[in-house]
PyMOL Python script that loads the backbone (N, CA, C, O; Angstrom):
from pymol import cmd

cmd.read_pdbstr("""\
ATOM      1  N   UNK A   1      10.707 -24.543   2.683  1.00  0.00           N
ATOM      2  CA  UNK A   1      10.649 -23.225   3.293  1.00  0.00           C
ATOM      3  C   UNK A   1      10.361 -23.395   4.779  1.00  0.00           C
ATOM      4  O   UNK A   1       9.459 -24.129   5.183  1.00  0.00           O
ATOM      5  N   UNK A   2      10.826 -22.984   5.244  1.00  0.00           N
ATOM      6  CA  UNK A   2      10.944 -22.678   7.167  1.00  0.00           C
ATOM      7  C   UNK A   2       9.699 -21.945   7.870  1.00  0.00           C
ATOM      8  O   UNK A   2       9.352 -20.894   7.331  1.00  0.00           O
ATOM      9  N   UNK A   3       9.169 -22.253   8.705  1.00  0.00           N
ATOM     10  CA  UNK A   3       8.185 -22.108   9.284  1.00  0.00           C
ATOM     11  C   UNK A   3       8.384 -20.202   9.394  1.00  0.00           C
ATOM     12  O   UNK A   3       7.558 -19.294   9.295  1.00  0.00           O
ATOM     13  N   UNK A   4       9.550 -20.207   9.586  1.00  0.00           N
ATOM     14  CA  UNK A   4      10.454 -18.533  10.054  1.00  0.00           C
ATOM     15  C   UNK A   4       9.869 -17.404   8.808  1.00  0.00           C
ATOM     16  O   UNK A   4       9.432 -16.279   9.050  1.00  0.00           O
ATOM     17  N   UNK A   5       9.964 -17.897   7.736  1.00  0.00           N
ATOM     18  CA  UNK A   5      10.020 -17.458   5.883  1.00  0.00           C
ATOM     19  C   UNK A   5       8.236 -17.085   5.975  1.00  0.00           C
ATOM     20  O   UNK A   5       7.857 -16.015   5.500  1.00  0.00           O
ATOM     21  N   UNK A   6       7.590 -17.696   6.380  1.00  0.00           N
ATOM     22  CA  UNK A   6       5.962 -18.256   5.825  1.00  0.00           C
ATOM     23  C   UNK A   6       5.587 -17.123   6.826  1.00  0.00           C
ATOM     24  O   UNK A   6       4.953 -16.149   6.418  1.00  0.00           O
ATOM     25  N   UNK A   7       5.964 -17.230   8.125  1.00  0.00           N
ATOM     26  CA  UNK A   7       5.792 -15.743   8.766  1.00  0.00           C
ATOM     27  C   UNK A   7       6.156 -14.777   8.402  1.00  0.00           C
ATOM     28  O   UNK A   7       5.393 -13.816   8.500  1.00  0.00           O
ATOM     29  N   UNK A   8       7.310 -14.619   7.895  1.00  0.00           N
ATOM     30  CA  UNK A   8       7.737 -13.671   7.441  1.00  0.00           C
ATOM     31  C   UNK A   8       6.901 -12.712   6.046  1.00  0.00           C
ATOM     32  O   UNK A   8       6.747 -11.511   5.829  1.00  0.00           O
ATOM     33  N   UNK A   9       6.551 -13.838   5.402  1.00  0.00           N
ATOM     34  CA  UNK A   9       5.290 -13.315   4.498  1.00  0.00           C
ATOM     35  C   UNK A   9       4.264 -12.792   4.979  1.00  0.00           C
ATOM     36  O   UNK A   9       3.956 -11.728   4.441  1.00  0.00           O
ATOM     37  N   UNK A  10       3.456 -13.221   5.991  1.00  0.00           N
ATOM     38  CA  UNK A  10       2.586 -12.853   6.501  1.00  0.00           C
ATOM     39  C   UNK A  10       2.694 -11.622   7.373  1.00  0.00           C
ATOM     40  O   UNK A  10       1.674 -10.957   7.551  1.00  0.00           O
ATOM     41  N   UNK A  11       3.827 -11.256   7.930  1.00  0.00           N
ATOM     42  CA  UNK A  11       4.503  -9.699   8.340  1.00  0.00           C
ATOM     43  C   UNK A  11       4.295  -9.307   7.609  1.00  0.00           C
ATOM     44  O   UNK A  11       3.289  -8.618   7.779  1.00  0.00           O
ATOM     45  N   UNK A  12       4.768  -9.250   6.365  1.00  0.00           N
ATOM     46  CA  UNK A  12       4.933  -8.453   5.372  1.00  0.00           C
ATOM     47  C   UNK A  12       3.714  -7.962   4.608  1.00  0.00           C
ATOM     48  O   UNK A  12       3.668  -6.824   4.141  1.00  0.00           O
ATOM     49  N   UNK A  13       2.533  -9.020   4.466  1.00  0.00           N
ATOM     50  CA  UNK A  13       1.621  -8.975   4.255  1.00  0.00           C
ATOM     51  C   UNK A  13       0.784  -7.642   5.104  1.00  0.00           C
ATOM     52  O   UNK A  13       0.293  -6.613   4.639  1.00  0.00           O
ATOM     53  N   UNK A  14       0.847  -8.071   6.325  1.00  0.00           N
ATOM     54  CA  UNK A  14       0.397  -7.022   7.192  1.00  0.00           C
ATOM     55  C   UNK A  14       0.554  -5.604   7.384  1.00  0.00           C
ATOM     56  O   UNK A  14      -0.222  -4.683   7.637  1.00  0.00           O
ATOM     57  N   UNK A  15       2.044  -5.729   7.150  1.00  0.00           N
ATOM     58  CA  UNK A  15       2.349  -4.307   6.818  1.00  0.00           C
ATOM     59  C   UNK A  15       2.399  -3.678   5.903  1.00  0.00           C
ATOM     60  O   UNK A  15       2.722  -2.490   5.892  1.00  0.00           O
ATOM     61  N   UNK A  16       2.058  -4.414   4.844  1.00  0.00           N
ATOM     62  CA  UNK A  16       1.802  -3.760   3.426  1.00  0.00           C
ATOM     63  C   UNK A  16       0.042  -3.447   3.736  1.00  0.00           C
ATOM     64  O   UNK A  16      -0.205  -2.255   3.554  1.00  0.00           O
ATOM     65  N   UNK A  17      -0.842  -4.036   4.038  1.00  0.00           N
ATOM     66  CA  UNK A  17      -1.815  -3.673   4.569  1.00  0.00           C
ATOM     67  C   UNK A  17      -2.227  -3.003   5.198  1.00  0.00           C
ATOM     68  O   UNK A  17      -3.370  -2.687   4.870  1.00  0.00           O
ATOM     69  N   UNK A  18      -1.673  -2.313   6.491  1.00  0.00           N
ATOM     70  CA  UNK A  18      -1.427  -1.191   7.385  1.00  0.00           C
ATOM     71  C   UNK A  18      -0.676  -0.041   6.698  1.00  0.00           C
ATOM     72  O   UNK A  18      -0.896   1.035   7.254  1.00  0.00           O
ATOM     73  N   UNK A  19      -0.055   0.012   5.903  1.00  0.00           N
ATOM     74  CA  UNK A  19       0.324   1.057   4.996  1.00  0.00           C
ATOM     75  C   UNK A  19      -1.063   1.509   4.067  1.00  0.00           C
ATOM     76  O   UNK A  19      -1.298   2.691   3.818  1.00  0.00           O
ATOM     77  N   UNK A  20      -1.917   0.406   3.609  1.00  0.00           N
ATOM     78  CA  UNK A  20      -3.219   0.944   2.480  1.00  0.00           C
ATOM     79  C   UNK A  20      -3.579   1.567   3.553  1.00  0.00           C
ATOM     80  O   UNK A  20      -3.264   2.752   3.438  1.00  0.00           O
ATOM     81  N   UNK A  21      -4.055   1.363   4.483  1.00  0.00           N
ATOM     82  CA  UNK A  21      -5.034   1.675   5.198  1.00  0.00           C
ATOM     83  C   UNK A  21      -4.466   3.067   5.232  1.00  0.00           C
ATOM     84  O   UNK A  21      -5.113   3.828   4.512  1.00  0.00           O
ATOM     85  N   UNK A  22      -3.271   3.729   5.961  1.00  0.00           N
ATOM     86  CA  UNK A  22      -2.830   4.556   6.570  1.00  0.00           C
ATOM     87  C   UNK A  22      -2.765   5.793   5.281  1.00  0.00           C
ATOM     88  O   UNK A  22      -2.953   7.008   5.343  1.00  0.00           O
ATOM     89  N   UNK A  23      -2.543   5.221   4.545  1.00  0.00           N
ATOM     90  CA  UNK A  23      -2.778   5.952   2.938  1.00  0.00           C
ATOM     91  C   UNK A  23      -4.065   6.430   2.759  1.00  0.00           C
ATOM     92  O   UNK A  23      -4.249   7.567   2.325  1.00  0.00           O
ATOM     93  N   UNK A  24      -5.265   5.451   3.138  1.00  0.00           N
ATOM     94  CA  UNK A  24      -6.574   5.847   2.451  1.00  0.00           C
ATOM     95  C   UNK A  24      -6.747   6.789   3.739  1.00  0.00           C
ATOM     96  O   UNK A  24      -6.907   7.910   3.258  1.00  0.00           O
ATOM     97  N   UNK A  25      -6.793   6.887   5.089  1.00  0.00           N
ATOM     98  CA  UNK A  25      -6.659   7.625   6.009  1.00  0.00           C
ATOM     99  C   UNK A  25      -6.494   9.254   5.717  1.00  0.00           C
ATOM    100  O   UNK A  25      -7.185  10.228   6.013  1.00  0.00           O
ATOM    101  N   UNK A  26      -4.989   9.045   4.845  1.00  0.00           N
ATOM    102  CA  UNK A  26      -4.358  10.271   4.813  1.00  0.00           C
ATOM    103  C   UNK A  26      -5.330  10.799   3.502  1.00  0.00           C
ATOM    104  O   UNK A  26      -5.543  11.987   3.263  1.00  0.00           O
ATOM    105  N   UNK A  27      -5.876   9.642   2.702  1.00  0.00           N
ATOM    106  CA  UNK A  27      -6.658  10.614   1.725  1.00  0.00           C
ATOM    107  C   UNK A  27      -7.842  10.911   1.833  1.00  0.00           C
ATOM    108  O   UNK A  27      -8.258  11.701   0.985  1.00  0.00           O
ATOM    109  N   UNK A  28      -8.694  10.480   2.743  1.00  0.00           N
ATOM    110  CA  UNK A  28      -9.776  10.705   3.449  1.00  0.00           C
ATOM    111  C   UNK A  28      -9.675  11.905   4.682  1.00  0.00           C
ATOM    112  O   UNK A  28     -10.666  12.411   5.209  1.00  0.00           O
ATOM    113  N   UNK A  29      -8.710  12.131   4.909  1.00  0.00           N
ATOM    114  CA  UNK A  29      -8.251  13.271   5.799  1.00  0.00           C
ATOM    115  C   UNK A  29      -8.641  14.839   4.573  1.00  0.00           C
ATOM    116  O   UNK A  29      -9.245  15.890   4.790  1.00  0.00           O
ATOM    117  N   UNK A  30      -8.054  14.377   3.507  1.00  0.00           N
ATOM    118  CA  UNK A  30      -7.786  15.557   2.648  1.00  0.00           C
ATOM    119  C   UNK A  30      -8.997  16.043   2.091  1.00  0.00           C
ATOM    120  O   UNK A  30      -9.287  17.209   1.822  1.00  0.00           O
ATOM    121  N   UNK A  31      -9.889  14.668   1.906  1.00  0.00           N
ATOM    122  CA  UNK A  31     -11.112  15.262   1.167  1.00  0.00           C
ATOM    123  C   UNK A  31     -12.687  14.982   1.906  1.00  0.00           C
ATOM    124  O   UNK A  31     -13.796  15.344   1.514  1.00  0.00           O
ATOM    125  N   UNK A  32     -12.406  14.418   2.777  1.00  0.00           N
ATOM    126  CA  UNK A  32     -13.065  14.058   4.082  1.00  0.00           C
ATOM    127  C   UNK A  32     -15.077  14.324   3.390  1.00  0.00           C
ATOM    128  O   UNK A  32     -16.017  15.106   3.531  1.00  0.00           O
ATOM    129  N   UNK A  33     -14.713  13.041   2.643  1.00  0.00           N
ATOM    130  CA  UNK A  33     -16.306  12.852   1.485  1.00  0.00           C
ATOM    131  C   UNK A  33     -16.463  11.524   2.185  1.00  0.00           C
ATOM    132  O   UNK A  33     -15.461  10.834   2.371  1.00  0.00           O
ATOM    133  N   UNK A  34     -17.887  11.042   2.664  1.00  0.00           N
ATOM    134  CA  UNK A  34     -18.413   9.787   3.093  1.00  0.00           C
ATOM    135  C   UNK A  34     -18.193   8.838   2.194  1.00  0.00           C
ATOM    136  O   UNK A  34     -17.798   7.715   2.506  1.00  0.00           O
ATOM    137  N   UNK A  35     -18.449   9.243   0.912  1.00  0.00           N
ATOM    138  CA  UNK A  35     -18.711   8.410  -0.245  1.00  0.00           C
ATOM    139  C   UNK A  35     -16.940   7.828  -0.542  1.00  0.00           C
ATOM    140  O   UNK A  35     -16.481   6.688  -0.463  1.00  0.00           O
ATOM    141  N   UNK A  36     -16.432   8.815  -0.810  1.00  0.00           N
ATOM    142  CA  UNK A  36     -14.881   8.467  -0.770  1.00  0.00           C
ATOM    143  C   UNK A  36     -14.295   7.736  -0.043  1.00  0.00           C
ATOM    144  O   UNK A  36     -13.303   7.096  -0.394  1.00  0.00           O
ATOM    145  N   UNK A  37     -14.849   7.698   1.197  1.00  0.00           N
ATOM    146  CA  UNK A  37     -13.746   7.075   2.429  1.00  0.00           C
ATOM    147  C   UNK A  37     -14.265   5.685   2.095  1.00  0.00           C
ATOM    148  O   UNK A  37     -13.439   4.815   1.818  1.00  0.00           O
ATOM    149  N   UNK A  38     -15.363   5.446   2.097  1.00  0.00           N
ATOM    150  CA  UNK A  38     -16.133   3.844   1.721  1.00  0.00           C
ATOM    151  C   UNK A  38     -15.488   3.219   0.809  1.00  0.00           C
ATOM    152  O   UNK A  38     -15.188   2.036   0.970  1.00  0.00           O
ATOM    153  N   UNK A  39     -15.112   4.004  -0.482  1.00  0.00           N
ATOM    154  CA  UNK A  39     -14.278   3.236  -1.245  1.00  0.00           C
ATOM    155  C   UNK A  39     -12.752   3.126  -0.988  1.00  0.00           C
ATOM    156  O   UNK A  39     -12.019   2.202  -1.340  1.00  0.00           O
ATOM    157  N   UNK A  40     -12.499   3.974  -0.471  1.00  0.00           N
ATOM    158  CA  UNK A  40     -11.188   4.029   0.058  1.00  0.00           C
ATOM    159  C   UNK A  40     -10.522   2.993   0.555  1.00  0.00           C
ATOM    160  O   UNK A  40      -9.590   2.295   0.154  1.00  0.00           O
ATOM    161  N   UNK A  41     -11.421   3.043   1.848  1.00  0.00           N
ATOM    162  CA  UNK A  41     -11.547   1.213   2.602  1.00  0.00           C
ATOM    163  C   UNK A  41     -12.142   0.187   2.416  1.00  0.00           C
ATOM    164  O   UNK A  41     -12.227  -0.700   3.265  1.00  0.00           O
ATOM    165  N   UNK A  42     -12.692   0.137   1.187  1.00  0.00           N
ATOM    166  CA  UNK A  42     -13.369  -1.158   0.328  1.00  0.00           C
ATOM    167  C   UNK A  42     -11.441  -1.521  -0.219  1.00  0.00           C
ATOM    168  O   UNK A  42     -10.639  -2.407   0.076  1.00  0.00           O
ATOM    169  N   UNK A  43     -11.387  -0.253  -1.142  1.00  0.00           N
ATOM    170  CA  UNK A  43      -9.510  -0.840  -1.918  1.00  0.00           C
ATOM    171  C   UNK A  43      -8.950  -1.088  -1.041  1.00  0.00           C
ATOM    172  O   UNK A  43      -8.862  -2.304  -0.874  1.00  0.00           O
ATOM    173  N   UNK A  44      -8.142  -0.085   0.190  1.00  0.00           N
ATOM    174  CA  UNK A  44      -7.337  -0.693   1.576  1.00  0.00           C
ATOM    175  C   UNK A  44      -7.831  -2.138   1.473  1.00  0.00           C
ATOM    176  O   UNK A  44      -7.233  -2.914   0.728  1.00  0.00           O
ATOM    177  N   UNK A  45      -8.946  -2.561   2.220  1.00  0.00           N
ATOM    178  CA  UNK A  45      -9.659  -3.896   2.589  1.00  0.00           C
ATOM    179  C   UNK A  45      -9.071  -5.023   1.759  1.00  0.00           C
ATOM    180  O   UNK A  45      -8.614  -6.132   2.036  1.00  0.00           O
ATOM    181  N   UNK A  46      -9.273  -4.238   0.486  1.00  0.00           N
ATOM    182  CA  UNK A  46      -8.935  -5.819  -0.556  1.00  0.00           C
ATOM    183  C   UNK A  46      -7.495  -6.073  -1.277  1.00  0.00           C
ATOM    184  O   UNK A  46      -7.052  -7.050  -1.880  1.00  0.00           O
ATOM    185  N   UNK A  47      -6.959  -4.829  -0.977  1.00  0.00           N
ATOM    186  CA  UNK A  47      -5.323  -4.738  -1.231  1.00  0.00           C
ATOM    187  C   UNK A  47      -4.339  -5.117   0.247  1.00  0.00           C
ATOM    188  O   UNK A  47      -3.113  -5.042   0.325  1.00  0.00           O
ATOM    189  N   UNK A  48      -5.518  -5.626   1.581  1.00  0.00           N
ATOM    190  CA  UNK A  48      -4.414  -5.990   2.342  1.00  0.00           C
ATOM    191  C   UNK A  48      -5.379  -7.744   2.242  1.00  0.00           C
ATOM    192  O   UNK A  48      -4.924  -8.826   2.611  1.00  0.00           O
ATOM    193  N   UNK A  49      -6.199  -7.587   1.878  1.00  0.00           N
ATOM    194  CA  UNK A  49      -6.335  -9.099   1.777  1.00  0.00           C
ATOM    195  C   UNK A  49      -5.792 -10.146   0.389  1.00  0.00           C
ATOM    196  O   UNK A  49      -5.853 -11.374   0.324  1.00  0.00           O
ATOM    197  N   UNK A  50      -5.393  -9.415  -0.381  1.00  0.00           N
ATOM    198  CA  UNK A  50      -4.524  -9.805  -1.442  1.00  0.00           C
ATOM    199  C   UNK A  50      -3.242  -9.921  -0.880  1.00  0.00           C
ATOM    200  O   UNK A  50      -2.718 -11.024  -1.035  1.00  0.00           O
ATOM    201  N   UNK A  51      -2.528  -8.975  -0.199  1.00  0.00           N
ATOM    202  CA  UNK A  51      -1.421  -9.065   0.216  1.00  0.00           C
ATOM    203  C   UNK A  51      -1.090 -10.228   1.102  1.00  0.00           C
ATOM    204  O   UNK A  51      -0.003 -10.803   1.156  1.00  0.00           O
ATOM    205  N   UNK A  52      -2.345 -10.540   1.897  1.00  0.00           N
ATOM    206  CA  UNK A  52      -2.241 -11.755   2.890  1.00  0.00           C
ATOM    207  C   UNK A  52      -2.451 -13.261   2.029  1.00  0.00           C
ATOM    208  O   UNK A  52      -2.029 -14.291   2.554  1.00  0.00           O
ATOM    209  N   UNK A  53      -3.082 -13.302   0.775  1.00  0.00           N
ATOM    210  CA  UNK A  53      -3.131 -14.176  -0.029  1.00  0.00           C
ATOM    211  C   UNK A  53      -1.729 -14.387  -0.899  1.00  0.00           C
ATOM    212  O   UNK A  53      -1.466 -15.371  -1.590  1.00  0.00           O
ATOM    213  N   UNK A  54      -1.013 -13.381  -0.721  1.00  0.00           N
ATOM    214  CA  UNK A  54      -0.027 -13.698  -1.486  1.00  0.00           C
ATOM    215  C   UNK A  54       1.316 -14.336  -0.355  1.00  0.00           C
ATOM    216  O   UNK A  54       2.087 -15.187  -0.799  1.00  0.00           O
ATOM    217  N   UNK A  55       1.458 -13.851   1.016  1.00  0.00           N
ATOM    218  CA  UNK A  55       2.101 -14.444   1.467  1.00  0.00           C
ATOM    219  C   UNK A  55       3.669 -14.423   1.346  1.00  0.00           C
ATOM    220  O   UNK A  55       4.238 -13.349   1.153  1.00  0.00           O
ATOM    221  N   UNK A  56       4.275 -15.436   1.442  1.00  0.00           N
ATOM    222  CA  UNK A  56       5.354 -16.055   1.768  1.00  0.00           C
ATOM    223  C   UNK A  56       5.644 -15.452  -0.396  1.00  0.00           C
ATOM    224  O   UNK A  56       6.845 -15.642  -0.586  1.00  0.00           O
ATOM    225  N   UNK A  57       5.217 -15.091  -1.289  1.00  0.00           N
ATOM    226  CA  UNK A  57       5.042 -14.618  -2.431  1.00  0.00           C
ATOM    227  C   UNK A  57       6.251 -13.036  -2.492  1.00  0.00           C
ATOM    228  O   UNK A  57       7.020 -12.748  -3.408  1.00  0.00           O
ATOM    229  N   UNK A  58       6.049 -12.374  -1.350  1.00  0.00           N
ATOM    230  CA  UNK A  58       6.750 -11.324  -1.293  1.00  0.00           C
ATOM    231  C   UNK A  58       7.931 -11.687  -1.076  1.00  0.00           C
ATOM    232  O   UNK A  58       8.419 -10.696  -0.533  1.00  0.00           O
ATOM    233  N   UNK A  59       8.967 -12.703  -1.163  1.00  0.00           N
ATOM    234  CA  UNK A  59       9.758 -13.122  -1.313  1.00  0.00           C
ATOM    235  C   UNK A  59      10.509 -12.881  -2.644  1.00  0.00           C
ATOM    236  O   UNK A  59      11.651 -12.484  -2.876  1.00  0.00           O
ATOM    237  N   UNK A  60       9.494 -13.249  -3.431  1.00  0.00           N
ATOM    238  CA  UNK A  60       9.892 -13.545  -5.179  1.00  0.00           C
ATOM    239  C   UNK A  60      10.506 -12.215  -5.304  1.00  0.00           C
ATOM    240  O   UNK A  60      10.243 -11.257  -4.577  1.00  0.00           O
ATOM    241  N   UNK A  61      11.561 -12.229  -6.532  1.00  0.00           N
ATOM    242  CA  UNK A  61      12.388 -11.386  -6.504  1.00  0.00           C
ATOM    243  C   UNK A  61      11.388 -10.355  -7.932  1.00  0.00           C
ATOM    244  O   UNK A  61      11.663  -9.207  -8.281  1.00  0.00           O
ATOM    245  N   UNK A  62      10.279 -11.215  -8.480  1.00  0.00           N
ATOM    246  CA  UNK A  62       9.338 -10.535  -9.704  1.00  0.00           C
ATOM    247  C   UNK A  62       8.395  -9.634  -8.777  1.00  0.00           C
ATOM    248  O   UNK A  62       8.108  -8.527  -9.233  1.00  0.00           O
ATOM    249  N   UNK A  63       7.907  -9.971  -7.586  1.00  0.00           N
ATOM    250  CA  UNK A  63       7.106  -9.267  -6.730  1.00  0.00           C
ATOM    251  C   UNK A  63       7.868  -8.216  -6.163  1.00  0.00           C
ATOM    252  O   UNK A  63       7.572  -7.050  -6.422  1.00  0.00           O
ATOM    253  N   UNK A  64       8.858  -8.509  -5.386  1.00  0.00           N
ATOM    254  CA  UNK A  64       9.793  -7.634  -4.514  1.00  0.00           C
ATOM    255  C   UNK A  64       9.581  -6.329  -5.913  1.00  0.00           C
ATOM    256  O   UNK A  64       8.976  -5.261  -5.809  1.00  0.00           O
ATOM    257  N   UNK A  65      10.462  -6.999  -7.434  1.00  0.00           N
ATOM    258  CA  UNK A  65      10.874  -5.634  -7.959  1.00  0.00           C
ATOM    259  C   UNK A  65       9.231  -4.979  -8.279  1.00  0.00           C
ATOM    260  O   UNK A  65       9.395  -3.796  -8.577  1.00  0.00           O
ATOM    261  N   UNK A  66       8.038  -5.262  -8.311  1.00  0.00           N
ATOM    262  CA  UNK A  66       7.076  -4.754  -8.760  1.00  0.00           C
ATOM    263  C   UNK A  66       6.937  -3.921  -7.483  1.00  0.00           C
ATOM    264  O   UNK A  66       7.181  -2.730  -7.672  1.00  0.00           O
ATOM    265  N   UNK A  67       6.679  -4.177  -6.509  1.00  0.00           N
ATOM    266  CA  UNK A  67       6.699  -3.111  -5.144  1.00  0.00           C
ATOM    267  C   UNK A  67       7.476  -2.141  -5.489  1.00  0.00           C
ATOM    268  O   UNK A  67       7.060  -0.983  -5.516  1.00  0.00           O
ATOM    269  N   UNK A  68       8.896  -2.516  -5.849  1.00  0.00           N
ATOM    270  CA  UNK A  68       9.950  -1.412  -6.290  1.00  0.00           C
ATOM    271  C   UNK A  68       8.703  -0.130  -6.986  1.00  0.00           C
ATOM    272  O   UNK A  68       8.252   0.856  -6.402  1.00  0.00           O
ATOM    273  N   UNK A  69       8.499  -0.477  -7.995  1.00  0.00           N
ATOM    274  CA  UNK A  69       7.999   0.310  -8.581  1.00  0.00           C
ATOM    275  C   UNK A  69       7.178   0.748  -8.417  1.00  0.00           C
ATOM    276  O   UNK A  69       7.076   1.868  -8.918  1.00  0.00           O
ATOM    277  N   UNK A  70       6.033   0.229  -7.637  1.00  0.00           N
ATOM    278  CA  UNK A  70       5.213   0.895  -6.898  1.00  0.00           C
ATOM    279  C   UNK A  70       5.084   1.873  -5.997  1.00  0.00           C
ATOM    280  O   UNK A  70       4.235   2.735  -5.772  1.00  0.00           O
ATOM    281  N   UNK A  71       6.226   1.520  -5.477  1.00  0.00           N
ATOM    282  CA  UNK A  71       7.039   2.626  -4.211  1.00  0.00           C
ATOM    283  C   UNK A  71       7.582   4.156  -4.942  1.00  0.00           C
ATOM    284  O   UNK A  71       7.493   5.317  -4.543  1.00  0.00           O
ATOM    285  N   UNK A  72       8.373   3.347  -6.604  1.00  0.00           N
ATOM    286  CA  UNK A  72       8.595   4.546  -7.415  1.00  0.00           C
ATOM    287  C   UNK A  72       7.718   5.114  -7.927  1.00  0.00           C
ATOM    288  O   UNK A  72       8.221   5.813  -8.807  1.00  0.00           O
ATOM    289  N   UNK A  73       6.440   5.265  -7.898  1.00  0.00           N
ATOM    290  CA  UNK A  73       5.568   5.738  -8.235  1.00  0.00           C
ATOM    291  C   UNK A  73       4.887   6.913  -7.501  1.00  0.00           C
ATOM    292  O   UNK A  73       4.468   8.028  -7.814  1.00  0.00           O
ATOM    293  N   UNK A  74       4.990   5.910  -6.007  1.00  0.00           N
ATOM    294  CA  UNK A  74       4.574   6.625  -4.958  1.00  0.00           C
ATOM    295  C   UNK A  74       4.844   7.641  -5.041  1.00  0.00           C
ATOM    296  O   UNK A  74       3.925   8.451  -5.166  1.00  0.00           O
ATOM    297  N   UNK A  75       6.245   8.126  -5.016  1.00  0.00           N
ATOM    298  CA  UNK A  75       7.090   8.687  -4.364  1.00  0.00           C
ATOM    299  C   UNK A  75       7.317   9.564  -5.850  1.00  0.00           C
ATOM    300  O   UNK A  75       7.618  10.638  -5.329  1.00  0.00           O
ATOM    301  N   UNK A  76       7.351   9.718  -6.682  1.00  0.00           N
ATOM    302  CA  UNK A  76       6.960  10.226  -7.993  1.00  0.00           C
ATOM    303  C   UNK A  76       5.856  10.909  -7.577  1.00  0.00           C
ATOM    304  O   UNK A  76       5.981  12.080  -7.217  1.00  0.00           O
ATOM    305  N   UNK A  77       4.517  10.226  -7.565  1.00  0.00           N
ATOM    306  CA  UNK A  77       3.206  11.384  -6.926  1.00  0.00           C
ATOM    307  C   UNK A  77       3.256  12.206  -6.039  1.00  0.00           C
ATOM    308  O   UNK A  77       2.469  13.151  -6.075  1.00  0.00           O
ATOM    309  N   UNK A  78       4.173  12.086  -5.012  1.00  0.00           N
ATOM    310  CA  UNK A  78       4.153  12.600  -3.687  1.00  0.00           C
ATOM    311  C   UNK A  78       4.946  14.147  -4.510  1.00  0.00           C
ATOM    312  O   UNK A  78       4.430  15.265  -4.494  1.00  0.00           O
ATOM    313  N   UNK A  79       5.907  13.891  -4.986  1.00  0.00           N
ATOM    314  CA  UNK A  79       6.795  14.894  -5.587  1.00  0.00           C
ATOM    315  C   UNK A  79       6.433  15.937  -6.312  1.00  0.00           C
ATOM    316  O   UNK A  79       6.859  17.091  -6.350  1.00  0.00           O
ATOM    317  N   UNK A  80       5.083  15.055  -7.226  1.00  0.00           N
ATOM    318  CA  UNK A  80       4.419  16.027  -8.143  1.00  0.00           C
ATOM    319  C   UNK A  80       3.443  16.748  -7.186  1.00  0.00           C
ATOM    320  O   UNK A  80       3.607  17.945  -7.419  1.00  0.00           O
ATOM    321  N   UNK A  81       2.812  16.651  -6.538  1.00  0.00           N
ATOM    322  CA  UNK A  81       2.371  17.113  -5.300  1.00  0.00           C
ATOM    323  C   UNK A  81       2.770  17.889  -4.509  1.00  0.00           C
ATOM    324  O   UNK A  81       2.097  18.821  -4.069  1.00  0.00           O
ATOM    325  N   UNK A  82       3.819  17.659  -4.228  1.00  0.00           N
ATOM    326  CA  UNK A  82       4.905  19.116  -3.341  1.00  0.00           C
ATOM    327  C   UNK A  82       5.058  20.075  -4.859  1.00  0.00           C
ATOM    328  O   UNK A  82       4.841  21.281  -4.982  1.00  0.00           O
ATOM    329  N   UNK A  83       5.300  19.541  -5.438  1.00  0.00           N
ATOM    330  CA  UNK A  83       5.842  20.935  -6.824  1.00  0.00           C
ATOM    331  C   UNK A  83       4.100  21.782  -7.133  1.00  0.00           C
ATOM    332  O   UNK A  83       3.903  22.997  -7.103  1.00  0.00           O
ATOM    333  N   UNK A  84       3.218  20.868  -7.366  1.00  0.00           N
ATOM    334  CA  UNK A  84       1.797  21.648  -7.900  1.00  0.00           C
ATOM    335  C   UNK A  84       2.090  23.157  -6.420  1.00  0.00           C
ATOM    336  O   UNK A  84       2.216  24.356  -6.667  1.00  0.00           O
ATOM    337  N   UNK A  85       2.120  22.373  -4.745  1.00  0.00           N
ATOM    338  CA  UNK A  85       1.580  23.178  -4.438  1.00  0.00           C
ATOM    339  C   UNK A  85       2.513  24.329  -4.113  1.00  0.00           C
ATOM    340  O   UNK A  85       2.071  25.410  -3.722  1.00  0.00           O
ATOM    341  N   UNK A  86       4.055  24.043  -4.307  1.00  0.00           N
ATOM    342  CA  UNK A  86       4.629  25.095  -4.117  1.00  0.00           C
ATOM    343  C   UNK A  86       5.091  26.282  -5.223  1.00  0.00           C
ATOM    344  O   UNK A  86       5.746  27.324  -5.200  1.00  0.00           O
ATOM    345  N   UNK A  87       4.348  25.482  -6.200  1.00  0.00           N
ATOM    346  CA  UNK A  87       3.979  26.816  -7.287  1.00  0.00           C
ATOM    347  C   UNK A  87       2.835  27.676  -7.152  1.00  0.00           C
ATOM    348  O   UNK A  87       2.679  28.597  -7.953  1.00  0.00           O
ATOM    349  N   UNK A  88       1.780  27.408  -5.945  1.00  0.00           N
ATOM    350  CA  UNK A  88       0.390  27.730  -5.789  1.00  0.00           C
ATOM    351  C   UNK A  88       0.718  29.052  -4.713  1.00  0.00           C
ATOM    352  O   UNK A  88      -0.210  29.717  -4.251  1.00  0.00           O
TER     353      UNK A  88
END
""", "prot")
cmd.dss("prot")
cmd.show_as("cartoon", "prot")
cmd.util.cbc("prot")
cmd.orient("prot")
């Protein structure tokens, strides 16, 4: 593997990390509880330091598709979320 690839994990790493964060942000925005945000950024914290442990890993095509689904999930919640509140 190429010096190019191993960075490339570690991008990726990062920005999967800067996404928790920006997430727990947006959910600490919503419910704006001390107690909440602490854990918030305890998970962010350890879901971008996993991500940086995994590395050059986000490659694998078993990881890549599990993100898939994670993303489909996301994006599944986000949906159920617009529907709760535009029935409200």
């Amino acid at each position: 593997m190429s010096h190019h690839d191993k960075g490339e994990g570690k991008n990726t790493a990062d920005s999967f990390g800067e996404m928790m964060r920006s997430f727990g942000d947006a959910i600490n925005e919503i419910f704006n509880d001390p107690e909440l945000k602490e854990k918030v950024k305890q998970f962010a914290d350890g879901a971008a330091g996993s991500a940086r442990a995994m590395g050059d890993r986000f490659r694998d095509e078993e990881v890549k598709q599990k993100f898939t689904d994670l993303g489909s999930a996301a994006e599944e919640f986000g949906r159920g979320l617009q529907d709760y509140f535009k029935k409200k």
